[in-house]
TORZA-172144 format. One record per atom (N, C-alpha, C): residue number from 1; x, y, z; chain; residue in one letter. Coordinates in nm, 2 decimals. Layout:
% TORZA-172144
+------+--------+--------+--------+-------+------+
! resi !      X !      Y !      Z ! chain ! resn !
+------+--------+--------+--------+-------+------+
!  NUM !      X !      Y !      Z !     A !    A !
...
+------+--------+--------+--------+-------+------+
//
This chain:
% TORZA-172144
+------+--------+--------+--------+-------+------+
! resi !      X !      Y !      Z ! chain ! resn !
+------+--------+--------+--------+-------+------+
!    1 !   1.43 !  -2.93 !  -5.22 !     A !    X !
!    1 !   1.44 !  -3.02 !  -5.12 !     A !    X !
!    1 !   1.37 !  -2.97 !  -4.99 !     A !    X !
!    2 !   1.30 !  -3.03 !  -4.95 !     A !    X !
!    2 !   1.22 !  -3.00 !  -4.83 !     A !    X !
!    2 !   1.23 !  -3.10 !  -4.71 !     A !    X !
!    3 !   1.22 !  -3.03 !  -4.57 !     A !    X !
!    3 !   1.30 !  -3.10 !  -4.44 !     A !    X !
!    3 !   1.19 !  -3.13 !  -4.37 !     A !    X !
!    4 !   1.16 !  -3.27 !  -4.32 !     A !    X !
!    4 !   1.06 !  -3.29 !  -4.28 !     A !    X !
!    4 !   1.03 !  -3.20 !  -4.12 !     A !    X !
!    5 !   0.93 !  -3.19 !  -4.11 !     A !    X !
!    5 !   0.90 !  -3.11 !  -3.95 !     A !    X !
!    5 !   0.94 !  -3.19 !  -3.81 !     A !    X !
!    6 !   1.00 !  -3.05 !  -3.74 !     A !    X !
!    6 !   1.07 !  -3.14 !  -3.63 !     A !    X !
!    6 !   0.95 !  -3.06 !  -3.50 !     A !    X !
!    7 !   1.01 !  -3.16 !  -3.41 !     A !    X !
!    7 !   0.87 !  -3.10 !  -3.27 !     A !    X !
!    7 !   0.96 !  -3.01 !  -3.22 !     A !    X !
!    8 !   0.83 !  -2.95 !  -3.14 !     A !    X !
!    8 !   0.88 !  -2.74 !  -3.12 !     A !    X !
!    8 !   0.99 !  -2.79 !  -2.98 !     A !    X !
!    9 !   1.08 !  -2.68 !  -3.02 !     A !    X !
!    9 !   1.19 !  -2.70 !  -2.92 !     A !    X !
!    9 !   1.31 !  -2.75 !  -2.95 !     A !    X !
!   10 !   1.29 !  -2.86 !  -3.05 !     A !    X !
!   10 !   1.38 !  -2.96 !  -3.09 !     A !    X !
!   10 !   1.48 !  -2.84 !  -3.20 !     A !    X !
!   11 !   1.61 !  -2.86 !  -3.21 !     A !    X !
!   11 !   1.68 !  -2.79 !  -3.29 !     A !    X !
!   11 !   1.63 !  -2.77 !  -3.43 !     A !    X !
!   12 !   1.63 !  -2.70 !  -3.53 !     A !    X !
!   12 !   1.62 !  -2.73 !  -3.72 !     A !    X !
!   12 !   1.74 !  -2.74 !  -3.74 !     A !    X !
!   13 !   1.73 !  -2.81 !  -3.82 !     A !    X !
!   13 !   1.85 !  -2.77 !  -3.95 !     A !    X !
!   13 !   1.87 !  -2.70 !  -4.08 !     A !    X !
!   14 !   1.90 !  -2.61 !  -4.10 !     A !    X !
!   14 !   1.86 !  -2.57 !  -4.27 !     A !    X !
!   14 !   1.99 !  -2.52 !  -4.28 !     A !    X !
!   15 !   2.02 !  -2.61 !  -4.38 !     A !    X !
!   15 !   2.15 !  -2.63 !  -4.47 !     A !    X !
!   15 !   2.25 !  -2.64 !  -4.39 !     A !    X !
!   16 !   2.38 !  -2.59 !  -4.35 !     A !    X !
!   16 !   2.50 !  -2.59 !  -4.28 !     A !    X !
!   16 !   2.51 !  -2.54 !  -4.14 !     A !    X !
!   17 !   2.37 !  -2.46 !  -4.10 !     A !    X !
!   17 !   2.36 !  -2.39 !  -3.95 !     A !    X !
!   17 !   2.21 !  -2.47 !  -3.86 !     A !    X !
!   18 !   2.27 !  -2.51 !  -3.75 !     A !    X !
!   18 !   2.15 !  -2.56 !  -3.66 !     A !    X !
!   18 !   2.13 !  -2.40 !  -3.57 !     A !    X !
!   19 !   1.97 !  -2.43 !  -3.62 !     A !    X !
!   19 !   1.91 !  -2.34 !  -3.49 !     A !    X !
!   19 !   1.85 !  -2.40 !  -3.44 !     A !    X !
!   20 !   1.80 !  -2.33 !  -3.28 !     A !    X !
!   20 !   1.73 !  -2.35 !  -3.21 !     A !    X !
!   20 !   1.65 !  -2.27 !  -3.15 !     A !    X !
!   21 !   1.55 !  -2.31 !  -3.12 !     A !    X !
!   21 !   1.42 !  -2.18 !  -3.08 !     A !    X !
!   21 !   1.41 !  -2.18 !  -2.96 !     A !    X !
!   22 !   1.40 !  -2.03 !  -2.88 !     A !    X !
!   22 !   1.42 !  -2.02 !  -2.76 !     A !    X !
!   22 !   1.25 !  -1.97 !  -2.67 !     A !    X !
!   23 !   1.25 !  -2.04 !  -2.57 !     A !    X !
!   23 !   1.12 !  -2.01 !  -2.48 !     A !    X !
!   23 !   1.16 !  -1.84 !  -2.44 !     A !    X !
!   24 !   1.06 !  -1.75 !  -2.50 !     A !    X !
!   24 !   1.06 !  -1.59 !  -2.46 !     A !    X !
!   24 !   1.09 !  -1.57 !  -2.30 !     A !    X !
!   25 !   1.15 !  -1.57 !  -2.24 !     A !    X !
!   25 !   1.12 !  -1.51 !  -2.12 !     A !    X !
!   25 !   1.06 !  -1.37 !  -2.04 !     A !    X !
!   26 !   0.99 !  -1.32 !  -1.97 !     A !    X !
!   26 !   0.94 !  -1.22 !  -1.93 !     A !    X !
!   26 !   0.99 !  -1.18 !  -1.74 !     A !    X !
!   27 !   1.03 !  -1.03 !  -1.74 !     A !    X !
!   27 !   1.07 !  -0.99 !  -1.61 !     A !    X !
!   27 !   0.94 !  -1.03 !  -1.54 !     A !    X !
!   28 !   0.98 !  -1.04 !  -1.41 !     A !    X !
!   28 !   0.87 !  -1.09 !  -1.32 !     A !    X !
!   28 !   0.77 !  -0.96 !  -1.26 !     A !    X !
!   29 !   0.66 !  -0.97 !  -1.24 !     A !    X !
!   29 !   0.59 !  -0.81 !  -1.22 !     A !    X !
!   29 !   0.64 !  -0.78 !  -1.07 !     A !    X !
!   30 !   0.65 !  -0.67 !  -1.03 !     A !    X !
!   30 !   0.69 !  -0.65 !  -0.94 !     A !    X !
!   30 !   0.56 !  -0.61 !  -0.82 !     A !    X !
!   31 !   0.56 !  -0.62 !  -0.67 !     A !    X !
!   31 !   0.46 !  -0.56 !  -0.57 !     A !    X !
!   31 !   0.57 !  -0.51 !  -0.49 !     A !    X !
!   32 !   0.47 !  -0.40 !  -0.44 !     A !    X !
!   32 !   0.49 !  -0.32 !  -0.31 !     A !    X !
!   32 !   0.47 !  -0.36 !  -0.19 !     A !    X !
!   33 !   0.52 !  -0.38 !  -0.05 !     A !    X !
!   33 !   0.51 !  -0.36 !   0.08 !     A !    X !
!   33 !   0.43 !  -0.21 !   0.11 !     A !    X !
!   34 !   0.34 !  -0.24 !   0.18 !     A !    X !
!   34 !   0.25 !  -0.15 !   0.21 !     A !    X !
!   34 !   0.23 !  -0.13 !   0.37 !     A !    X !
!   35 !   0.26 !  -0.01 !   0.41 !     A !    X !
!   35 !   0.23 !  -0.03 !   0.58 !     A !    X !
!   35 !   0.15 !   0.06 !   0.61 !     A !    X !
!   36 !   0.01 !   0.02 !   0.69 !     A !    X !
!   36 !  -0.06 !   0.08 !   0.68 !     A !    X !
!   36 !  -0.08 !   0.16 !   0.86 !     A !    X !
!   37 !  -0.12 !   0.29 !   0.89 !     A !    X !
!   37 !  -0.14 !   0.34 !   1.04 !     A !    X !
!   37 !  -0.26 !   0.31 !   1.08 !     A !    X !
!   38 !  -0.22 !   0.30 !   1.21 !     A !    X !
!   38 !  -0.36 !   0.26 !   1.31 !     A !    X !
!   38 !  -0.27 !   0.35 !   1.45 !     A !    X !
!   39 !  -0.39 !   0.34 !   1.52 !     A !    X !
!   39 !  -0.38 !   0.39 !   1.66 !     A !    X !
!   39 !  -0.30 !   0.34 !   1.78 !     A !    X !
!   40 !  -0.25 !   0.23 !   1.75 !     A !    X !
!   40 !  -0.17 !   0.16 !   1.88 !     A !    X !
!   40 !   0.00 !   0.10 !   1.84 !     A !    X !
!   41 !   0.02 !   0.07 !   1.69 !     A !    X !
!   41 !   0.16 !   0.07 !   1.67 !     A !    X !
!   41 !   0.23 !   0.17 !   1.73 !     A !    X !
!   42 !   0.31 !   0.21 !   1.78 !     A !    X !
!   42 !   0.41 !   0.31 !   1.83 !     A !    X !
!   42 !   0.50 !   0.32 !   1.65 !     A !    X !
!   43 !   0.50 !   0.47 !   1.70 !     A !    X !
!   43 !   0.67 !   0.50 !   1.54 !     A !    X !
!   43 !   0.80 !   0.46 !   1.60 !     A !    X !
!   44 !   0.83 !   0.42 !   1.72 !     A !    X !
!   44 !   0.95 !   0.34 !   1.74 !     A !    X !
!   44 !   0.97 !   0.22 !   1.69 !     A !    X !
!   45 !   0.83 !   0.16 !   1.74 !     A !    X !
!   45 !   0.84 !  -0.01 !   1.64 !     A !    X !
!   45 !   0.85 !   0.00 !   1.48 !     A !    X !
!   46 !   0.76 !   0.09 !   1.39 !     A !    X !
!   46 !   0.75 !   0.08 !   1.30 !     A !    X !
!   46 !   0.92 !   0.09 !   1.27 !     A !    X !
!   47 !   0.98 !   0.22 !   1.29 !     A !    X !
!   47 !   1.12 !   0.26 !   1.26 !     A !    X !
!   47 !   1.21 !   0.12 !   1.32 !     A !    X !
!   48 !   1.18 !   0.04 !   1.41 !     A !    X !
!   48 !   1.27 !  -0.07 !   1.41 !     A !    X !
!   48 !   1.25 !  -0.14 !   1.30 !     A !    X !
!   49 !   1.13 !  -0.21 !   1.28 !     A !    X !
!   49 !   1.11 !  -0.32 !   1.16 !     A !    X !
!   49 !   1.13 !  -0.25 !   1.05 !     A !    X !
!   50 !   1.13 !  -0.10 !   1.02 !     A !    X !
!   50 !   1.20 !  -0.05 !   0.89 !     A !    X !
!   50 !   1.36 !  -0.07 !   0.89 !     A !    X !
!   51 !   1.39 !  -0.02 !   1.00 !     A !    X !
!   51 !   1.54 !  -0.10 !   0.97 !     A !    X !
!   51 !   1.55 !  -0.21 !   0.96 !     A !    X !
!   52 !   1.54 !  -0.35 !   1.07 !     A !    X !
!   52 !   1.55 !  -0.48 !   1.10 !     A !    X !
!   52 !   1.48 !  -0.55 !   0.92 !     A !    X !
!   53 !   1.36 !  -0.57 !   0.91 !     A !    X !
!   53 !   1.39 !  -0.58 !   0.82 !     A !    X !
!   53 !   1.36 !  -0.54 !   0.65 !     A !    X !
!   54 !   1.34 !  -0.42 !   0.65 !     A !    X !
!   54 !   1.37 !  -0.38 !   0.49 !     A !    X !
!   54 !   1.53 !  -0.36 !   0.49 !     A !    X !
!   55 !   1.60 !  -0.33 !   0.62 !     A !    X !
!   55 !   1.70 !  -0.26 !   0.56 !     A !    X !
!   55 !   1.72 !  -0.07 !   0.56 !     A !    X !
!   56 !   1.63 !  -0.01 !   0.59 !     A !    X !
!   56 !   1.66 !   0.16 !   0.59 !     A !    X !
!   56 !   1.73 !   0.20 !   0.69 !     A !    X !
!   57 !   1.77 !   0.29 !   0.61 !     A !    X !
!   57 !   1.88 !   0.37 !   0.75 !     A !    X !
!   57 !   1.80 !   0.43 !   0.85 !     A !    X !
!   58 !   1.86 !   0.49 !   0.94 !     A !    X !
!   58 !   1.73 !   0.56 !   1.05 !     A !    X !
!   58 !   1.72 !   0.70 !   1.01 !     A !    X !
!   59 !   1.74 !   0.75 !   0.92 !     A !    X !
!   59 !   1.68 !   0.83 !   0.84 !     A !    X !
!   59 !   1.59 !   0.86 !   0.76 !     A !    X !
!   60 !   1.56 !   0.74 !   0.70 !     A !    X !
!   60 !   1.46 !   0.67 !   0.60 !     A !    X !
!   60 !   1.35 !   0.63 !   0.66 !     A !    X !
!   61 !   1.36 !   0.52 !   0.75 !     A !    X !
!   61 !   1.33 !   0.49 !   0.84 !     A !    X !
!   61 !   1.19 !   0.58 !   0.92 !     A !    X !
!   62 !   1.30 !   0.71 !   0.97 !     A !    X !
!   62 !   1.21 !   0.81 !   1.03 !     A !    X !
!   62 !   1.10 !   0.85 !   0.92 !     A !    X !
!   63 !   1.15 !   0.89 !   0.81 !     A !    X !
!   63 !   1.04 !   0.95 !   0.68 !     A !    X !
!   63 !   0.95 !   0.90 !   0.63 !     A !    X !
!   64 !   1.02 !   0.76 !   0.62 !     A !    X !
!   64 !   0.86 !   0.62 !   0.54 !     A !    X !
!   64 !   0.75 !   0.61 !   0.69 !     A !    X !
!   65 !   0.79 !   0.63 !   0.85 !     A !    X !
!   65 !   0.72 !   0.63 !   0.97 !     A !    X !
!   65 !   0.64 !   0.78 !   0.95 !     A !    X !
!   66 !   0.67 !   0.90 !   0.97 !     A !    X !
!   66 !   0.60 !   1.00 !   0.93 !     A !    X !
!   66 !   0.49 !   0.97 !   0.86 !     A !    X !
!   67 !   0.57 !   0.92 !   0.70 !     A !    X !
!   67 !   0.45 !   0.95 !   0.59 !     A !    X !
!   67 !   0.33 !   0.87 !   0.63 !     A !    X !
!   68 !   0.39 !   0.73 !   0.66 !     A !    X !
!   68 !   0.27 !   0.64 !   0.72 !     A !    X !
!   68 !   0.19 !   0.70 !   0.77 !     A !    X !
!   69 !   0.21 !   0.74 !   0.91 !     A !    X !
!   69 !   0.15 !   0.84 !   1.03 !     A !    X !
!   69 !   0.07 !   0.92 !   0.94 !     A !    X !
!   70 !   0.15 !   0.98 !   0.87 !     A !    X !
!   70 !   0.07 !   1.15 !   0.81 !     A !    X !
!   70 !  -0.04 !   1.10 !   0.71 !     A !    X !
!   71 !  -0.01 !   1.02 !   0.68 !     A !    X !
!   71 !  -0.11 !   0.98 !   0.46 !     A !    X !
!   71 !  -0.16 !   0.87 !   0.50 !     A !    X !
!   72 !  -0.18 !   0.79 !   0.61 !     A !    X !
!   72 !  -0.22 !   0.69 !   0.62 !     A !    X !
!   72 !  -0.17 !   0.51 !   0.60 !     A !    X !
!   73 !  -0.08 !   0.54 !   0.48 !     A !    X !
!   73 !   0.01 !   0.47 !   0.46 !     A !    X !
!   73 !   0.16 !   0.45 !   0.38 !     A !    X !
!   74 !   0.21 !   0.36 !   0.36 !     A !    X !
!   74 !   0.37 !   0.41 !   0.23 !     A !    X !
!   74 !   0.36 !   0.28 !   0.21 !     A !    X !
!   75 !   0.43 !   0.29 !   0.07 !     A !    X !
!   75 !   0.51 !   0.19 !   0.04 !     A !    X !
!   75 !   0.67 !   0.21 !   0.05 !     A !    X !
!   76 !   0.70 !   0.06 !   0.11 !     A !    X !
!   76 !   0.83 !   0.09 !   0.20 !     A !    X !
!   76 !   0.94 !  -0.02 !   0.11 !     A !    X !
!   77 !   0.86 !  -0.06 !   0.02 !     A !    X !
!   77 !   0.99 !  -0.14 !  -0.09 !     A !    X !
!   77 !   0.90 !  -0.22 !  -0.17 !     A !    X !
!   78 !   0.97 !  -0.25 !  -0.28 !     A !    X !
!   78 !   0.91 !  -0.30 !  -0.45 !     A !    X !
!   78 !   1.03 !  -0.45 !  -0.46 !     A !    X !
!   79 !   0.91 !  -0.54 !  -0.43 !     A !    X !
!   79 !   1.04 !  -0.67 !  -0.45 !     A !    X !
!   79 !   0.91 !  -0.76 !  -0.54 !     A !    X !
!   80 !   0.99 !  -0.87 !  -0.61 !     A !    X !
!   80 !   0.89 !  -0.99 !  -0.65 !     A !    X !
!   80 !   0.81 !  -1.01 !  -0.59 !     A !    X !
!   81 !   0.71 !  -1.12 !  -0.59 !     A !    X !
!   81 !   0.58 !  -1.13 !  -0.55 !     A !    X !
!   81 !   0.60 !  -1.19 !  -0.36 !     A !    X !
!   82 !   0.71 !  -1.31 !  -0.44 !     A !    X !
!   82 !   0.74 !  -1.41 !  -0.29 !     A !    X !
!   82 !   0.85 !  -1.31 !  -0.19 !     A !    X !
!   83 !   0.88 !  -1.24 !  -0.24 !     A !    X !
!   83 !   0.98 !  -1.18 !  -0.14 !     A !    X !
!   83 !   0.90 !  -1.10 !  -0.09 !     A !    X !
!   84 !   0.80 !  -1.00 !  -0.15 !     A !    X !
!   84 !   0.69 !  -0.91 !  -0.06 !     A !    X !
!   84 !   0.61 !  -1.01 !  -0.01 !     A !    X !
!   85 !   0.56 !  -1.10 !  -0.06 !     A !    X !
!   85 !   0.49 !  -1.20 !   0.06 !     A !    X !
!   85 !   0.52 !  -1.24 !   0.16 !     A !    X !
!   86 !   0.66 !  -1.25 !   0.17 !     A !    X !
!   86 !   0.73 !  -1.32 !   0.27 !     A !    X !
!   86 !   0.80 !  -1.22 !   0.38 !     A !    X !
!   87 !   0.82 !  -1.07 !   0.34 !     A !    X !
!   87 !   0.85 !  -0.99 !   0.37 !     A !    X !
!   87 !   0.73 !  -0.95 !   0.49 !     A !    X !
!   88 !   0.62 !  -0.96 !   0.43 !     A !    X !
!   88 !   0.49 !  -0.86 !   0.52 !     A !    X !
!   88 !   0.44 !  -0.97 !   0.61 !     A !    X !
!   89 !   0.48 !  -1.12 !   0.58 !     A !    X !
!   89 !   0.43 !  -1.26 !   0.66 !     A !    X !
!   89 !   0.53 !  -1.21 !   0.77 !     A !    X !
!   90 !   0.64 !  -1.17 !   0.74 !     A !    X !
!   90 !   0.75 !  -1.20 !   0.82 !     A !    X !
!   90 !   0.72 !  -1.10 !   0.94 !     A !    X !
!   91 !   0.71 !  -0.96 !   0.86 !     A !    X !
!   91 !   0.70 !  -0.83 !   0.95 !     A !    X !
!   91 !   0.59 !  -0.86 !   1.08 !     A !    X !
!   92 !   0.41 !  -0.90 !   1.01 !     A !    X !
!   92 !   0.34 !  -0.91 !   1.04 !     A !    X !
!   92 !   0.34 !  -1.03 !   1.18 !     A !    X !
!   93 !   0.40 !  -1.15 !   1.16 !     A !    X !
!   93 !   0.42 !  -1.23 !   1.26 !     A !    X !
!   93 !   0.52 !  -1.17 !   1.37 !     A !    X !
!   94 !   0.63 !  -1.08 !   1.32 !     A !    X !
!   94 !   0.68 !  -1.04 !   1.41 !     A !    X !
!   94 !   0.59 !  -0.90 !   1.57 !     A !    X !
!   95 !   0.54 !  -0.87 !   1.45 !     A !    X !
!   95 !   0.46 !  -0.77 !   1.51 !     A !    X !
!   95 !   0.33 !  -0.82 !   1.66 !     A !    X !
!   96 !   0.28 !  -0.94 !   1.58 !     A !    X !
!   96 !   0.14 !  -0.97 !   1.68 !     A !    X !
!   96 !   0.27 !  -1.04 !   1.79 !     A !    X !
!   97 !   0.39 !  -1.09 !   1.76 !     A !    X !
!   97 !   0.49 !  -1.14 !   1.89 !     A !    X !
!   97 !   0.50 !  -1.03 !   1.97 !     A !    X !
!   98 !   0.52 !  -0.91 !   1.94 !     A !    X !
!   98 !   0.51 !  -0.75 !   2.03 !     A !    X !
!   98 !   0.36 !  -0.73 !   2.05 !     A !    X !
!   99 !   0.31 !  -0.76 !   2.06 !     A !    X !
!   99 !   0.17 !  -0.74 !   2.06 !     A !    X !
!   99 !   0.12 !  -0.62 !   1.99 !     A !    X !
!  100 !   0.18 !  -0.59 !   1.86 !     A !    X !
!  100 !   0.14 !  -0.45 !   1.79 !     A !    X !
!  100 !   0.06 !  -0.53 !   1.67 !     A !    X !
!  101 !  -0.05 !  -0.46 !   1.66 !     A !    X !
!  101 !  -0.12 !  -0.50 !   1.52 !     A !    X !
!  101 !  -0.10 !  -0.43 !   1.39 !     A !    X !
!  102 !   0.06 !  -0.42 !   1.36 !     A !    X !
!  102 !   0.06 !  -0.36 !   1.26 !     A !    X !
!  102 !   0.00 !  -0.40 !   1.09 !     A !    X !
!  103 !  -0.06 !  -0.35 !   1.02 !     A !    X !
!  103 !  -0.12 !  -0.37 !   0.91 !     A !    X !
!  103 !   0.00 !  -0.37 !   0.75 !     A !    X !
!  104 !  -0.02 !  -0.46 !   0.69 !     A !    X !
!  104 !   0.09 !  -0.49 !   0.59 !     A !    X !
!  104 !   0.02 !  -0.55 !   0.51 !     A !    X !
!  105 !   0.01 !  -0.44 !   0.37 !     A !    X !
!  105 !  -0.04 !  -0.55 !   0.27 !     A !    X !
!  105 !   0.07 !  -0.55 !   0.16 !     A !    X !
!  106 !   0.04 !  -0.63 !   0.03 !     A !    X !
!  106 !   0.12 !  -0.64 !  -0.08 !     A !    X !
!  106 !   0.04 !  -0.61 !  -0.20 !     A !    X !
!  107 !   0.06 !  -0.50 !  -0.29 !     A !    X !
!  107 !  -0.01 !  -0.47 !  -0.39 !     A !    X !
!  107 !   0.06 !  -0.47 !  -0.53 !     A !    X !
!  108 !   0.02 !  -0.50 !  -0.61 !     A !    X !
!  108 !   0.13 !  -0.45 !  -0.73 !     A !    X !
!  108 !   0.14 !  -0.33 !  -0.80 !     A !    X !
!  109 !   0.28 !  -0.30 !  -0.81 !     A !    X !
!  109 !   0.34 !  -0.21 !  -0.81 !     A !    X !
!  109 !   0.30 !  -0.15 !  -0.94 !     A !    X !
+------+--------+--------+--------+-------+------+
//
């Protein structure tokens, strides 16, 4: 006995157990916040908006500002695509309101 074909998605039945086929899901790729040094941001502001908003202690804070300073740049956190987008939109608008040109990209991680 043979079961006629059912459309993809739709449950089967074979014999006493219904199954159903499941769409695979995949983790989302992750990006980095990237903050890059220039000549006119001050390391007070950067270490505010490291606190304000990623969140670091002023510890952290002080160290992700260094490295920047020192290497040119850091990555200062690894979120989804829309939350680093929205993250560096966010920082970056705040920044030109201070009149600081700070530089923020999003790369993947």
């Amino acid at each position: 006995m043979s079961f006629p074909k059912s459309p993809p998605g739709a449950p089967r039945h074979g014999g006493d157990t219904e199954l159903e086929e499941r769409q695979q899901t995949r983790v989302p790729r992750m990006y980095k916040v990237v903050f890059h040094n220039d000549d006119y941001t001050t390391m007070e502001y950067v270490i505010l908006v490291l606190v304000q908003f990623f969140h670091k202690s002023e510890t952290e804070a002080f160290h992700l500002m260094l490295t920047v300073h020192k290497k040119g740049k850091a990555a200062v956190g690894v979120y989804p695509r829309d939350v680093a987008e929205t993250k560096a939109a966010e920082v970056t608008s705040h920044a030109k309101e201070h009149g600081m040109p700070l530089l923020l990209t999003v790369e993947e991680a």
